[in-house]
TISE-95613 format. One line per 8 residues: number of its first residue (from 1); their letters; for each residue y, x, z of N, C-alpha, C. Coordinates in nm, 3 decimals. Layout:
NUM) A) Y:X:Z:Y:X:Z:Y:X:Z ~ ...
! end
This chain:
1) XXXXXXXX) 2.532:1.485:-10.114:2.442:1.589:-10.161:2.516:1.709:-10.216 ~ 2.613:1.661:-10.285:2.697:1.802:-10.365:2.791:1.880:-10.243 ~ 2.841:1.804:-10.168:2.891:1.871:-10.012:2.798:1.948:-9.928 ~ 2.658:1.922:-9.930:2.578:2.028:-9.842:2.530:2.154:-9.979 ~ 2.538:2.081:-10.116:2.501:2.199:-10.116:2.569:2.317:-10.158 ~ 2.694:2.268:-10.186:2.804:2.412:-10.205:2.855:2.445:-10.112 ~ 2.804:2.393:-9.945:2.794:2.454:-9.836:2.717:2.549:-9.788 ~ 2.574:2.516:-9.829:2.484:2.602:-9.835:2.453:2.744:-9.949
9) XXXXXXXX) 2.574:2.700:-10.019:2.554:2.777:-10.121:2.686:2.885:-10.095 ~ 2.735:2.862:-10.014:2.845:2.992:-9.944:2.771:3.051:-9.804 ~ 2.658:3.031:-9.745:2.626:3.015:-9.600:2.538:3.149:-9.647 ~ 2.511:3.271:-9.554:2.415:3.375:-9.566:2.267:3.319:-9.565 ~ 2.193:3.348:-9.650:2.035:3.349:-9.650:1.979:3.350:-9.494 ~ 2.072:3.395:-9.398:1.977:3.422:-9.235:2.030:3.333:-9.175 ~ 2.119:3.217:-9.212:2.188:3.126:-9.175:2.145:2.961:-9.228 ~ 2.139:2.887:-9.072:2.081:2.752:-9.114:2.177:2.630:-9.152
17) XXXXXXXX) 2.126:2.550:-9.213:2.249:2.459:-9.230:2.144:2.346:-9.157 ~ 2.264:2.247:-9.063:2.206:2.162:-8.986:2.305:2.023:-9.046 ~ 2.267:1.881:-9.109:2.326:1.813:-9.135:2.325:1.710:-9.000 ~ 2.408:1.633:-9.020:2.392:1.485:-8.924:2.402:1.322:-8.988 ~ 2.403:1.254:-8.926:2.413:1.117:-8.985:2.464:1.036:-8.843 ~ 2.521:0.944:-8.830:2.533:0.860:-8.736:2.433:0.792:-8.681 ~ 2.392:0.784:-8.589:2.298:0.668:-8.500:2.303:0.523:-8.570 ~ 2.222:0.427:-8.592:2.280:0.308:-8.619:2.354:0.229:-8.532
25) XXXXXXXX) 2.268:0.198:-8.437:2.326:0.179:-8.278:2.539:0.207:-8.284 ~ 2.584:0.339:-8.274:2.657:0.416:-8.230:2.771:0.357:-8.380 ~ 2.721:0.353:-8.516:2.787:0.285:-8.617:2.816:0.125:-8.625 ~ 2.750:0.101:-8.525:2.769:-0.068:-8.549:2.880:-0.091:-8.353 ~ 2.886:-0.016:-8.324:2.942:-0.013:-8.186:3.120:0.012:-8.286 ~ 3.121:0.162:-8.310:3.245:0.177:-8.411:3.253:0.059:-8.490 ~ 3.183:0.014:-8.573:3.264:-0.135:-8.650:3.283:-0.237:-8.592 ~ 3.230:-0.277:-8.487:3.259:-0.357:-8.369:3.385:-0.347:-8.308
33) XXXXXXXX) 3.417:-0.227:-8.224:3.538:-0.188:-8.144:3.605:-0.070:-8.168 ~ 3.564:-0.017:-8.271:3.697:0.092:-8.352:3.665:0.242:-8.220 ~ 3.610:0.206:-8.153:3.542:0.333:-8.059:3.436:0.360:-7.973 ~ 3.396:0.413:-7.937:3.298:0.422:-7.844:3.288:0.409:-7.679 ~ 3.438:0.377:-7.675:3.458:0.414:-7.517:3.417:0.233:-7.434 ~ 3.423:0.297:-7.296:3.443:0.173:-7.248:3.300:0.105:-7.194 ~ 3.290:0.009:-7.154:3.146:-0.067:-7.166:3.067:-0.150:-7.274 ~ 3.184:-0.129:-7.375:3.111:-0.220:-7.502:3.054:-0.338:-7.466
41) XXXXXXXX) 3.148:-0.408:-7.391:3.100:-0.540:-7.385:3.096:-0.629:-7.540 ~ 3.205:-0.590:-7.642:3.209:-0.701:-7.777:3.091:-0.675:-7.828 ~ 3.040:-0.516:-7.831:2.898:-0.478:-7.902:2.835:-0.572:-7.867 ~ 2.819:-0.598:-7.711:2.673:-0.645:-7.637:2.706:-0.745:-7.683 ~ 2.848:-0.846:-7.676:2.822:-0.993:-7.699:2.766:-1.007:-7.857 ~ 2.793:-0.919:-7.940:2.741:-0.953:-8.088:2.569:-0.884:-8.108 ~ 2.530:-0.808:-7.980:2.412:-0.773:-8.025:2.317:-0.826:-8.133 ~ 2.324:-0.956:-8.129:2.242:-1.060:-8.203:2.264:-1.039:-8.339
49) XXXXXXXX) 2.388:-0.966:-8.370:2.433:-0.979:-8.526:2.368:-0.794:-8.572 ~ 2.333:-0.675:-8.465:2.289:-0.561:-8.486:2.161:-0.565:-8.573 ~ 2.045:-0.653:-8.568:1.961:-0.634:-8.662:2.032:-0.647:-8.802 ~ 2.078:-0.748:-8.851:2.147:-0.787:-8.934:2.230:-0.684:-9.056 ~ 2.307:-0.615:-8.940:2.392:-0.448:-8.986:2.319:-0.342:-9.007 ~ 2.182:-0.353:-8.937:2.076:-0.287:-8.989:2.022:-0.282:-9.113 ~ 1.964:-0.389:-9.136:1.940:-0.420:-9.265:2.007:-0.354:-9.367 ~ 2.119:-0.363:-9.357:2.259:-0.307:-9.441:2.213:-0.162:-9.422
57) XXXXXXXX) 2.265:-0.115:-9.335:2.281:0.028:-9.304:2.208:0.126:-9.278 ~ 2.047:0.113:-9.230:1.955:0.216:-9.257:1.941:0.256:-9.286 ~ 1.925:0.146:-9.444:1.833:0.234:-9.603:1.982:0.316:-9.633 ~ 2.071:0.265:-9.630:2.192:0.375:-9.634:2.188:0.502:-9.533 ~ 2.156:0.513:-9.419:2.136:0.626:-9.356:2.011:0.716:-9.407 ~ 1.928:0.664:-9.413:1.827:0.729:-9.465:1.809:0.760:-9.619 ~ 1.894:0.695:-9.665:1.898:0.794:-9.871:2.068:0.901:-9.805 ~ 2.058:0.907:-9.714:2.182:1.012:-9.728:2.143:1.126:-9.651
65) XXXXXXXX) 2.014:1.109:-9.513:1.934:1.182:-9.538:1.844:1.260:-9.632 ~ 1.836:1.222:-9.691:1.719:1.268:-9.775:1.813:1.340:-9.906 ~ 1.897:1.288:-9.903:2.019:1.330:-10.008:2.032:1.523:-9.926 ~ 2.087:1.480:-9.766:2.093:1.619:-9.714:1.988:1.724:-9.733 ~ 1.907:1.679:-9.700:1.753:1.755:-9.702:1.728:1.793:-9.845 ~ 1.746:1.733:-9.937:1.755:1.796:-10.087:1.817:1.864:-10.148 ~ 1.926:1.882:-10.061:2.032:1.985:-10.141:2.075:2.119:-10.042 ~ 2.014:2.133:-9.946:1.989:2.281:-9.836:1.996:2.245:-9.733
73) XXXXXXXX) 2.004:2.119:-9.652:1.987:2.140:-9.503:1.840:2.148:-9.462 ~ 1.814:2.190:-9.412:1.690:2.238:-9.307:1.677:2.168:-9.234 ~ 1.783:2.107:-9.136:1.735:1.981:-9.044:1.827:1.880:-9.071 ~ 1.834:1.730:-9.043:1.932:1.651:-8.993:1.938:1.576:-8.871 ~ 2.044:1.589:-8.788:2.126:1.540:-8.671:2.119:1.377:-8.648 ~ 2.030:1.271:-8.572:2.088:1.136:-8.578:2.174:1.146:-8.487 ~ 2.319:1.148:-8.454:2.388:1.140:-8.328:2.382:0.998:-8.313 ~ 2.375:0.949:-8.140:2.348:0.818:-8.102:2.476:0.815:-7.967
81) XXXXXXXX) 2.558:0.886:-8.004:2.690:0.865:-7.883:2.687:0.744:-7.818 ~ 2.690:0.648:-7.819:2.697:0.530:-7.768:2.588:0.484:-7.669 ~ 2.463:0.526:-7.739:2.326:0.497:-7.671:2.323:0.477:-7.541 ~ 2.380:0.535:-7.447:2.373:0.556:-7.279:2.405:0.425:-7.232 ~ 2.504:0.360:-7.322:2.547:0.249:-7.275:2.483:0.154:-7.254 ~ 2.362:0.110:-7.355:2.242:0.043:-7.331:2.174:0.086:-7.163 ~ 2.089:-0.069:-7.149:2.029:-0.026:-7.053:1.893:-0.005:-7.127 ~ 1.769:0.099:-7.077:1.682:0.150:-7.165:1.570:0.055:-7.202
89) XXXXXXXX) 1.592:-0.063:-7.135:1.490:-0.220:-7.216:1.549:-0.233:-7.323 ~ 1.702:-0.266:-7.337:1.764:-0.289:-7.457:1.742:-0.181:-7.578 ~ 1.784:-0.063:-7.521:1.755:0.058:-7.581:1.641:0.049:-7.689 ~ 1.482:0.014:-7.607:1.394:0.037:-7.667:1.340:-0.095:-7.767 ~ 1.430:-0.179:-7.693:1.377:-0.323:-7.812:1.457:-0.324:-7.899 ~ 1.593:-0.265:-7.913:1.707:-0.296:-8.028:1.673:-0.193:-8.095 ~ 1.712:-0.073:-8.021:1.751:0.064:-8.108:1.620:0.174:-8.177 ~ 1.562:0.171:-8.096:1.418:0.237:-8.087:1.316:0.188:-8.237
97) XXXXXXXX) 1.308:0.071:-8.215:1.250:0.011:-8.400:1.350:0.076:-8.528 ~ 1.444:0.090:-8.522:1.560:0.068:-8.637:1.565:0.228:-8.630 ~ 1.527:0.332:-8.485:1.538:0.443:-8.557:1.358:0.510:-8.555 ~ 1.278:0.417:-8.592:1.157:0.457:-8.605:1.171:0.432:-8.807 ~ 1.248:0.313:-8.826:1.203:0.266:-8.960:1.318:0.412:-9.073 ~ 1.421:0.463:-8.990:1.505:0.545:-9.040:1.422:0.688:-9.044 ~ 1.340:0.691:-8.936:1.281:0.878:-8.970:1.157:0.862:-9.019 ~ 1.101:0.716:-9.043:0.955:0.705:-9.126:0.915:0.835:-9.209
105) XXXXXXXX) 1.005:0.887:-9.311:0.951:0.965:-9.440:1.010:1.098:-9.390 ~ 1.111:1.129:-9.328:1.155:1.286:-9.271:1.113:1.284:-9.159 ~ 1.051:1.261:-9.063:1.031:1.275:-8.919:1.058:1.396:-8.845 ~ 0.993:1.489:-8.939:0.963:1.663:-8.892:1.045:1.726:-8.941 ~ 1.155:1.629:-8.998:1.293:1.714:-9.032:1.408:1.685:-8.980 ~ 1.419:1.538:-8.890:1.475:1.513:-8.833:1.496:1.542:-8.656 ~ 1.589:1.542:-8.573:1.616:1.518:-8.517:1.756:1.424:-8.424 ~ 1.697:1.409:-8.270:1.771:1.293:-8.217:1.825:1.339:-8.100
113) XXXXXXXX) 1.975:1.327:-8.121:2.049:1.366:-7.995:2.120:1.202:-7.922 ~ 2.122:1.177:-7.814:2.201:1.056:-7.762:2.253:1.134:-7.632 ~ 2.405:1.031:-7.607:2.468:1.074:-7.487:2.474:0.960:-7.425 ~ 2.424:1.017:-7.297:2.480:0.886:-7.162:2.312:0.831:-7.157 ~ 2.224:0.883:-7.221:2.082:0.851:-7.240:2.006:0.873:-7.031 ~ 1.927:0.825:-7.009:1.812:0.882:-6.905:1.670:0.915:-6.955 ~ 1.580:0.932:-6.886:1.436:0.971:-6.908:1.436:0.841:-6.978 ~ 1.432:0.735:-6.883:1.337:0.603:-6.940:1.390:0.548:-7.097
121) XXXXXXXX) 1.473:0.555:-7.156:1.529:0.565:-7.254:1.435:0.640:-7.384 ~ 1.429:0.718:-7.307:1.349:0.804:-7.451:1.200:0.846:-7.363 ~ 1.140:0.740:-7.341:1.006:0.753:-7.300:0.931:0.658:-7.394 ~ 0.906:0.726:-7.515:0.894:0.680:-7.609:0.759:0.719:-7.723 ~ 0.699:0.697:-7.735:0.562:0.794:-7.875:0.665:0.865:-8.005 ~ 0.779:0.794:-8.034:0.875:0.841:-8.144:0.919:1.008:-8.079 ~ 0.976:1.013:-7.958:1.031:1.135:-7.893:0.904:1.181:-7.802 ~ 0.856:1.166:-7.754:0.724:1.231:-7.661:0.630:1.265:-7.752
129) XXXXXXXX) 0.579:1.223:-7.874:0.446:1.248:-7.922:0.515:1.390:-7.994 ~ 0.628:1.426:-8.058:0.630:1.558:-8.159:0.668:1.471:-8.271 ~ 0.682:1.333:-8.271:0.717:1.265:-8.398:0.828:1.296:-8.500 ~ 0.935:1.345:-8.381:1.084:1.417:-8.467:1.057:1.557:-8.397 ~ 1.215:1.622:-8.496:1.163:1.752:-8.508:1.191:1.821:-8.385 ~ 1.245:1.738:-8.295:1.287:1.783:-8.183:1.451:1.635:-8.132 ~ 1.489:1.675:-7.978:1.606:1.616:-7.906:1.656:1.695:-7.843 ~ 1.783:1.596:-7.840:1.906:1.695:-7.762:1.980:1.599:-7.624
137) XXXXXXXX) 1.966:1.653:-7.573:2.048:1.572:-7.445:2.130:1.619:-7.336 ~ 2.221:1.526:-7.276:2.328:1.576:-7.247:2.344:1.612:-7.117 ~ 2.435:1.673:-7.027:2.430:1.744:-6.918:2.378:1.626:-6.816 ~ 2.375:1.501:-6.821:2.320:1.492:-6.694:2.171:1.415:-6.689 ~ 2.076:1.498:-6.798:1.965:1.548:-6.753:1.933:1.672:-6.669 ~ 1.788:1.666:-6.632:1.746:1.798:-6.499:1.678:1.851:-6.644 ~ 1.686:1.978:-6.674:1.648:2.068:-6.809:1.524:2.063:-6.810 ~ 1.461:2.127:-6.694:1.345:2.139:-6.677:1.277:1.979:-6.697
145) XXXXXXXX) 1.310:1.869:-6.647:1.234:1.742:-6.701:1.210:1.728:-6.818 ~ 1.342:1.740:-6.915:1.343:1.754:-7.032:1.286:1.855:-7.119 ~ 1.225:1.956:-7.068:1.124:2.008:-7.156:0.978:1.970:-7.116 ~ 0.990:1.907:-7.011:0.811:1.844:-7.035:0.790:1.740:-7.048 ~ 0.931:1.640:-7.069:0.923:1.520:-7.180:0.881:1.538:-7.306 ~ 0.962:1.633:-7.369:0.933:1.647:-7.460:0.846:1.800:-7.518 ~ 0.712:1.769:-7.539:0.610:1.856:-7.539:0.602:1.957:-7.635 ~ 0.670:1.869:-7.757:0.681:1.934:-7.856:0.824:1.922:-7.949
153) XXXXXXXX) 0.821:2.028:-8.054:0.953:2.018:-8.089:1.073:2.094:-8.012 ~ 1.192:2.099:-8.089:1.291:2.176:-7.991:1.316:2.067:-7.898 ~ 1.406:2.114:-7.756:1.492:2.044:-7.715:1.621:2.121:-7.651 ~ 1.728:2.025:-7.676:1.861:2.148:-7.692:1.961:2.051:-7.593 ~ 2.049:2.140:-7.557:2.134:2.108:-7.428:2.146:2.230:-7.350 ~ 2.190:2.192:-7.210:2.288:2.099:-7.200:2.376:2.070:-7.071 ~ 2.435:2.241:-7.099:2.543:2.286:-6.981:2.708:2.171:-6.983 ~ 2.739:2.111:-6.848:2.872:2.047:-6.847:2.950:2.098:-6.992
161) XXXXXXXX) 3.047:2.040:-7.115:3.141:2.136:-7.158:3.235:2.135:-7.051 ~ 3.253:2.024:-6.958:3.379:2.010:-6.876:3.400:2.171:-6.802 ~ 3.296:2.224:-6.763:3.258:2.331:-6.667:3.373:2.382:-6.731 ~ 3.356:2.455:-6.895:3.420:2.541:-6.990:3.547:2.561:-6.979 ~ 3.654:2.445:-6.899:3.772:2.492:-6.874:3.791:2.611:-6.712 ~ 3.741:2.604:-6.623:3.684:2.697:-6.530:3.719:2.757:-6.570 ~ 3.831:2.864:-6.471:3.854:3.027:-6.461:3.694:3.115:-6.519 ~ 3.706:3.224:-6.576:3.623:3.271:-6.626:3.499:3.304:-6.519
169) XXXXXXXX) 3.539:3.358:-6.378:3.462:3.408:-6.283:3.326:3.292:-6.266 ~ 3.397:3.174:-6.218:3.376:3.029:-6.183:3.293:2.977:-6.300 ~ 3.313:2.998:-6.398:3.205:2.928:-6.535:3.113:3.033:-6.499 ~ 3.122:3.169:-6.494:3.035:3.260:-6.510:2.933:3.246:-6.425 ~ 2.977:3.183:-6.351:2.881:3.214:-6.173:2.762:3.068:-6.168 ~ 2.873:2.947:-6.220:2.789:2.850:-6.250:2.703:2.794:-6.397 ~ 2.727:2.892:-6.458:2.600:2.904:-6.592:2.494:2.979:-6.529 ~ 2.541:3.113:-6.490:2.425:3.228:-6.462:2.318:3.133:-6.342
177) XXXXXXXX) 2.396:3.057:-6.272:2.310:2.984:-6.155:2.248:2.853:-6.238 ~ 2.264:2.806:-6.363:2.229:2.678:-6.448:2.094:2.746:-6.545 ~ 2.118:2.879:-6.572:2.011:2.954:-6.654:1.930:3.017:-6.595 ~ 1.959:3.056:-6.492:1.810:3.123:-6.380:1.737:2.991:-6.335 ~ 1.764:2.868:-6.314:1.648:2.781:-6.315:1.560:2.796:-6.393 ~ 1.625:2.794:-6.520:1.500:2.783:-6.632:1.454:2.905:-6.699 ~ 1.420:3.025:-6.602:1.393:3.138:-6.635:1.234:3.176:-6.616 ~ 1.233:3.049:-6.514:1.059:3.100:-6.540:0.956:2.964:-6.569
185) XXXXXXXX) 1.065:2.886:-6.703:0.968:2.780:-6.787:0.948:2.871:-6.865 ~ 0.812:2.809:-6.916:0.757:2.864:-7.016:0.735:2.799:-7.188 ~ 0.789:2.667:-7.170:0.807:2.590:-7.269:0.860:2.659:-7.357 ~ 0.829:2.693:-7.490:0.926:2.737:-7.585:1.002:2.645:-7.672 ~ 1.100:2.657:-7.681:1.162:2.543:-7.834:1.337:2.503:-7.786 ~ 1.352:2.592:-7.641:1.468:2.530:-7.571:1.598:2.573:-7.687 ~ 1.681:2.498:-7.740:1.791:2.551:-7.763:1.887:2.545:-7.685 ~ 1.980:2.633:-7.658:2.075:2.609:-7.503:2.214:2.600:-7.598
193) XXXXXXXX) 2.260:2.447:-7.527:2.370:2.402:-7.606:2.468:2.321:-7.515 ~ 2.584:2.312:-7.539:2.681:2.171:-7.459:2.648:2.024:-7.438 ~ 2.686:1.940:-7.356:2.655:1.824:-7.388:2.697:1.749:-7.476 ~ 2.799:1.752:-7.537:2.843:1.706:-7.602:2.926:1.760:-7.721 ~ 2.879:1.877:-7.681:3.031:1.968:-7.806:3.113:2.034:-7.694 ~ 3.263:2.155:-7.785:3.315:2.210:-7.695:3.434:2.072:-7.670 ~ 3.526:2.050:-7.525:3.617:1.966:-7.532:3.747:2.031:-7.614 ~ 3.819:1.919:-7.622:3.974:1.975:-7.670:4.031:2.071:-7.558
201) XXXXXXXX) 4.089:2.205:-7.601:4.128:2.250:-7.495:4.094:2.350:-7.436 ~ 3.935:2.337:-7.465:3.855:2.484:-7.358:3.915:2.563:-7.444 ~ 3.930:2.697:-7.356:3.955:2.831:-7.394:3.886:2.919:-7.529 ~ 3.906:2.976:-7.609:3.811:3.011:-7.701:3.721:3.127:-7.607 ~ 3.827:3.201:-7.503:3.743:3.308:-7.467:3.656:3.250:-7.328 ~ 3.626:3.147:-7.297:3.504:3.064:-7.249:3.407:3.049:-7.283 ~ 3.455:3.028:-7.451:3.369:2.977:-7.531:3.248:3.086:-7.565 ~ 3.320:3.192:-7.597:3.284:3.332:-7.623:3.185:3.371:-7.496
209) XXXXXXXX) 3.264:3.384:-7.373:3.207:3.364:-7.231:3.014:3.314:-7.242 ~ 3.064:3.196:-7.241:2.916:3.103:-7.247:2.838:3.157:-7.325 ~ 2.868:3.220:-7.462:2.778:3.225:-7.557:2.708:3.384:-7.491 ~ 2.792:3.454:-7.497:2.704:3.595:-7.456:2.634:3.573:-7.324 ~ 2.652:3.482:-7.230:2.633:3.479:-7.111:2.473:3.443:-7.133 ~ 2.436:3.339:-7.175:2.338:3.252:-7.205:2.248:3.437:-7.273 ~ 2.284:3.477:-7.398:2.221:3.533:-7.447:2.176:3.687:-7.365 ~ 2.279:3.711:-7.270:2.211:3.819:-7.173:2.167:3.801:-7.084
217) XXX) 2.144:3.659:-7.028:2.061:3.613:-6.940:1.900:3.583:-6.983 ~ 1.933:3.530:-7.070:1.784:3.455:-7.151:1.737:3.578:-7.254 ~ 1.775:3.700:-7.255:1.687:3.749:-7.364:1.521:3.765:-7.291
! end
């Protein structure tokens, strides 16, 4: 709480502060195998022990929410990195309860990003009804699906970052051709973002690239 808010308390008045928290899912994968990579087979063999770490770790995710939200963030982040790895039965019988019981009391302040996710995954009343404050997903969703999954609320994504190392011409040519698709939705709430973050490496003036690109395309 005292970290967001002498963050927020240097940040301009026209400026948002966005907190995050870990996925539970994505935290019990890290204490399992020290990373995320791979197929997570040790996760899957201990699945049985994930309710369990739940128990533990929710009510801890969620008083550190609420900790954020009290001291200047405006929204908070569940990142669910790991999530994709599930197949989306598992998804929705393991993970899906444990992050319904975590956004119970912030819902409309929260939001949910997962990578490696599909449609059926988050075909859900928690993400389809407007329940959170919005999702984020990663480049290999079709954009346009993803804004009439989700009806309401933002949804943010979700150009390759890989693209971002690309000669400047070559990124340029394949954003401007990634943002004229979605030039004549009419959905509002899109935030246009990476899939995952920038990688180690991309160029800063890519970075720069992308950002004005997006914004003189889409005004």
């Amino acid at each position: 709480g005292e970290a967001v808010r002498a963050t927020r308390e240097r940040l301009p008045d026209d400026r948002s502060l966005i907190g995050f928290v870990g996925g539970p899912w994505t935290l019990f994968v890290y204490a399992v195998e020290g990373s995320h990579a791979g197929s997570l087979t040790a996760s899957k063999k201990l699945l049985s022990l994930f309710p369990q770490f739940c128990r533990v770790m929710v009510p801890l995710l969620a008083r550190n929410i609420e900790l954020q939200l009290n001291h200047g963030a405006e929204l908070v982040m569940i990142f669910d990195t790991a999530a994709g790895e599930l197949t989306p039965s598992m998804f929705q019988t393991e993970v899906t309860p444990q992050l319904e019981l975590l956004t119970q009391k912030h819902s409309t302040r929260i939001g949910y990003y997962s990578k490696g996710t599909q449609p059926a995954h988050l075909r859900h009343s928690l993400f389809t009804e407007g329940r959170l404050a919005g999702a984020g997903v990663d480049y290999r969703w079709d954009m346009s699906e993803a804004l009439e999954i989700f009806p309401r609320g933002f949804v943010q994504g979700n150009f390759d970052p890989a693209l971002l190392l690309s000669q400047p011409d070559e990124l340029k040519t394949r954003l401007t051709k990634y943002l004229e698709a979605l030039m004549g939705h009419d959905r509002a709430g899109w935030v246009c973002g990476l899939g995952h973050g920038v990688l180690p490496g991309t160029p800063e003036g890519n970075v720069r690239l992308f950002v004005d690109t997006v914004r003189k395309v889409m005004q």
